[in-house]
N, C-alpha and C positions, 0 to 999 in steps of 0.2 A: 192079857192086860197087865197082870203083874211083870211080868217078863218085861215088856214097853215100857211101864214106868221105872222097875230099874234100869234097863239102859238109857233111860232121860236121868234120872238120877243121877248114873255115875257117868254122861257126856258131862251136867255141869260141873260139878265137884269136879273133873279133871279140868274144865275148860278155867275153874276159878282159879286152882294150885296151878295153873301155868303161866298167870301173872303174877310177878314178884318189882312192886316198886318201893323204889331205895333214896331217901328223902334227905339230903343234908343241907349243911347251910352254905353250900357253895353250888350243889348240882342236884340234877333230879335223872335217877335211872332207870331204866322201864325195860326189865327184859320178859321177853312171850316165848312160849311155847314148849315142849317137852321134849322129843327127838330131833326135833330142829329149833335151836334157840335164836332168838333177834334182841340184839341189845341195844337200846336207844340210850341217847345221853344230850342234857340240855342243860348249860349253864345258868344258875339261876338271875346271872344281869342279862341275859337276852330275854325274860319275862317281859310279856306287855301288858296284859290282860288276865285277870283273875274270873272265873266264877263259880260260884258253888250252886250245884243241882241238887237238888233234895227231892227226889221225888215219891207219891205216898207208900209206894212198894218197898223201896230202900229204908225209909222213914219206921216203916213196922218193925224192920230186922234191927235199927240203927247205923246204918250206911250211909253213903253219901259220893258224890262224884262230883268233884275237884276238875275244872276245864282250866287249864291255862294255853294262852293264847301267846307264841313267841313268834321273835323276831329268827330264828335260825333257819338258815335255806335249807334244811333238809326235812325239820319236824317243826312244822309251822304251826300243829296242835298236839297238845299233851293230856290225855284221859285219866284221868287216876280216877277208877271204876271201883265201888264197893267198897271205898276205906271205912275200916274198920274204927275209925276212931273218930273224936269231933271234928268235922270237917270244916266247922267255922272257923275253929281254934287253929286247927290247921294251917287254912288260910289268911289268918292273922301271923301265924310264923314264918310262912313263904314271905307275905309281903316286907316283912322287919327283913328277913335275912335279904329277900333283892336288892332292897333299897341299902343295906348296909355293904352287899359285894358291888353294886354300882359305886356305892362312896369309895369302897376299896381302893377300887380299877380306873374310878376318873369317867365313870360313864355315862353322858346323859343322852335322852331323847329328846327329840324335835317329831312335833305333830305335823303329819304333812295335810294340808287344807285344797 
């Protein structure tokens, strides 16, 4: 039994250190994995869609999971799983920074109906 719960132990603890996302006010980067790494990259005006998950398990640690929803044909969703920080607050800085790299860039959307 103890043997099984450290190796459950140390699959998550490896599986958590092998996500590292990289949050600025232009781009959002999401690279996985440890012997083989995958580097995602998503401009913050292609943002459509914000939402913040809070669910009561993350909530106990203080975490939280950041869903954004883009327009990019390659990563049409973006996870930001177990941040560590206010995820509200967060989310309040993505949206200021999209909307200010859209004013940048000259970018708007149109809703299609």
């Amino acid at each position: 039994t103890v043997l099984t719960l450290g190796l459950a132990a140390f699959y998550f603890v490896i599986r958590a250190r092998s996500t590292v996302y990289k949050v600025t006010t232009t781009r959002i980067v999401v690279e996985t994995g440890i012997a083989n790494k995958k580097i995602e990259q998503v401009d913050l005006y292609r943002v459509v869609d914000f939402a913040v998950l809070l669910p009561f398990e993350q909530r106990l640690v203080g975490t939280g999971t950041l869903l954004l929803e883009t327009e990019d044909r390659t990563t049409r969703e973006v996870r930001l799983e177990r941040v560590r920080t206010d995820v509200r607050k967060l989310y309040e800085e993505l949206r200021t920074a999209r909307d200010a790299e859209r004013a940048r860039r000259g970018v708007t959307t149109m809703d299609r109906v």
